[in-house]
C-alpha positions as CSV (number, residue, x, y, z in Angstrom):
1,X,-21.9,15.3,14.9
2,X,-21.2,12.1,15.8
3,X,-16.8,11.1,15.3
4,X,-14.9,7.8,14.2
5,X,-11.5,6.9,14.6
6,X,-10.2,5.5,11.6
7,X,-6.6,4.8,10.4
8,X,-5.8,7.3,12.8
9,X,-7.7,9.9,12.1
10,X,-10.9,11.1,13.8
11,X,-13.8,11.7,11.5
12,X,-17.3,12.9,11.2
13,X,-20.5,10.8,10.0
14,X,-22.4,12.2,7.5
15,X,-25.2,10.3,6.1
16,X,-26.9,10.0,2.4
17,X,-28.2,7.5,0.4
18,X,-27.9,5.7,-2.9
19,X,-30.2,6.0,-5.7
20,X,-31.2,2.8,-5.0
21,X,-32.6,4.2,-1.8
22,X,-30.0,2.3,0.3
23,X,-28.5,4.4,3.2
24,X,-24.8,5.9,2.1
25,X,-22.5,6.1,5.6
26,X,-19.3,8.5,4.7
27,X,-16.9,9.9,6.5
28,X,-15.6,13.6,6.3
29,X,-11.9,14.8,7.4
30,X,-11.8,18.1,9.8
31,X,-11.7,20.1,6.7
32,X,-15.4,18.5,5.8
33,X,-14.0,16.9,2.8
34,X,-14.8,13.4,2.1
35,X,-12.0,10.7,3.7
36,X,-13.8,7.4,3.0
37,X,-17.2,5.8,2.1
38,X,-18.0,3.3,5.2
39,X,-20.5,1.5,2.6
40,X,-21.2,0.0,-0.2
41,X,-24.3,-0.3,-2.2
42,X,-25.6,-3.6,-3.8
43,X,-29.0,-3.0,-5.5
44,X,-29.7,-6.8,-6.1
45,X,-29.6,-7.7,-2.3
46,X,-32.5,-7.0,0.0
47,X,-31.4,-4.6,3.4
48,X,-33.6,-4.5,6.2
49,X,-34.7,-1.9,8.3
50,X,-31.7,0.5,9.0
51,X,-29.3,-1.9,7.6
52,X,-25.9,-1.2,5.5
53,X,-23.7,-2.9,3.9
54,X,-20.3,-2.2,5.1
55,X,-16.7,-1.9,2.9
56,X,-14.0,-3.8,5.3
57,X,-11.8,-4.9,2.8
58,X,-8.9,-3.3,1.0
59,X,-8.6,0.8,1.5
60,X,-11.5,0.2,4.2
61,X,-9.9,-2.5,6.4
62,X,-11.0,-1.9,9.5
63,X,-13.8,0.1,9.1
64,X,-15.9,-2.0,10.8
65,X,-14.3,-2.3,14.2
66,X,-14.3,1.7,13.9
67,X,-17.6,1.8,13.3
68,X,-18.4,-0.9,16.2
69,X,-16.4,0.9,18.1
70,X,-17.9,4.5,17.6
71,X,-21.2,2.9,18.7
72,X,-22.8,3.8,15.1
73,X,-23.8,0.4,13.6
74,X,-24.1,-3.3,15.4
75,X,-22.7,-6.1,13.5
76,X,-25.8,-8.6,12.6
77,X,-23.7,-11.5,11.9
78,X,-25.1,-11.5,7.9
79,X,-22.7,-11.4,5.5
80,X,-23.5,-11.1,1.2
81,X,-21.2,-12.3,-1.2
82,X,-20.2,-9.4,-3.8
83,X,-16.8,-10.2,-6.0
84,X,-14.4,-12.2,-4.4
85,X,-15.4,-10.9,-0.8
86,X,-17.8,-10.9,1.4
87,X,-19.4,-8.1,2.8
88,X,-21.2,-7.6,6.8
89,X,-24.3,-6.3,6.8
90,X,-24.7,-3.8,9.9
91,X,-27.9,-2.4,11.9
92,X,-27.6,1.7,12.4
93,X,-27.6,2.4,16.2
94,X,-27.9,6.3,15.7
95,X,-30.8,8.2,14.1
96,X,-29.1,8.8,10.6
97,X,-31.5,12.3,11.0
98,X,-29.2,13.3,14.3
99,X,-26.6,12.7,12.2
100,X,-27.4,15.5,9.3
C-alpha cells in the first residue's frame, strides 16, 4: 500500500469514490482509521480521465505537495473555483486498483 507523509505523519492511500462517480483519495493512520480526505467532490464540474480534485486549503494545507511528493497525483495546472477558494485539479499517477 502505497504511504504519504502528511503533517508529520506517514499514511496509507486508500481509494473510493463519490456517488457522483468521482474518485475519493483518503488517507488512513497506522491504526487504519481515517486521518484526512485528500479530495473533494464537486458534481457540477467535469473531471477527466483519472482526475481529482484536491482539498489544499484549511485542515488540508499542504496536501498537495504530499501528494506530489508521494508520487500519487501530477498537478495539471487546472484550478475550479468552489466558495471562496480555488481548488487544483490533479492526474492519478498510480493504478487506484493497486491501491485497494
Amino acid at each position: 500500500m502505497k504511504k504519504v507523509m502528511f503533517n508529520g505523519e506517514m499514511l496509507s492511500v486508500e481509494f473510493g469514490s463519490y456517488a457522483s462517480g468521482n474518485t475519493l483519495i483518503q488517507l488512513l493512520d497506522a491504526e487504519g482509521m481515517p486521518y484526512a480526505r485528500a479530495t473533494i467532490n464537486i458534481p457540477t464540474e467535469e473531471l477527466g480521465d483519472k482526475e481529482v480534485f484536491i482539498k489544499d486549503y484549511s485542515e488540508n494545507a499542504g496536501m498537495l505537495s504530499a501528494l506530489l511528493e508521494a508520487g500519487i497525483v501530477a498537478d495539471t495546472g487546472r484550478k475550479v473555483r468552489t466558495g471562496y477558494v480555488e481548488v487544483p485539479v490533479c492526474k492519478i499517477l498510480v493504478p487506484v486498483w493497486e491501491m485497494v
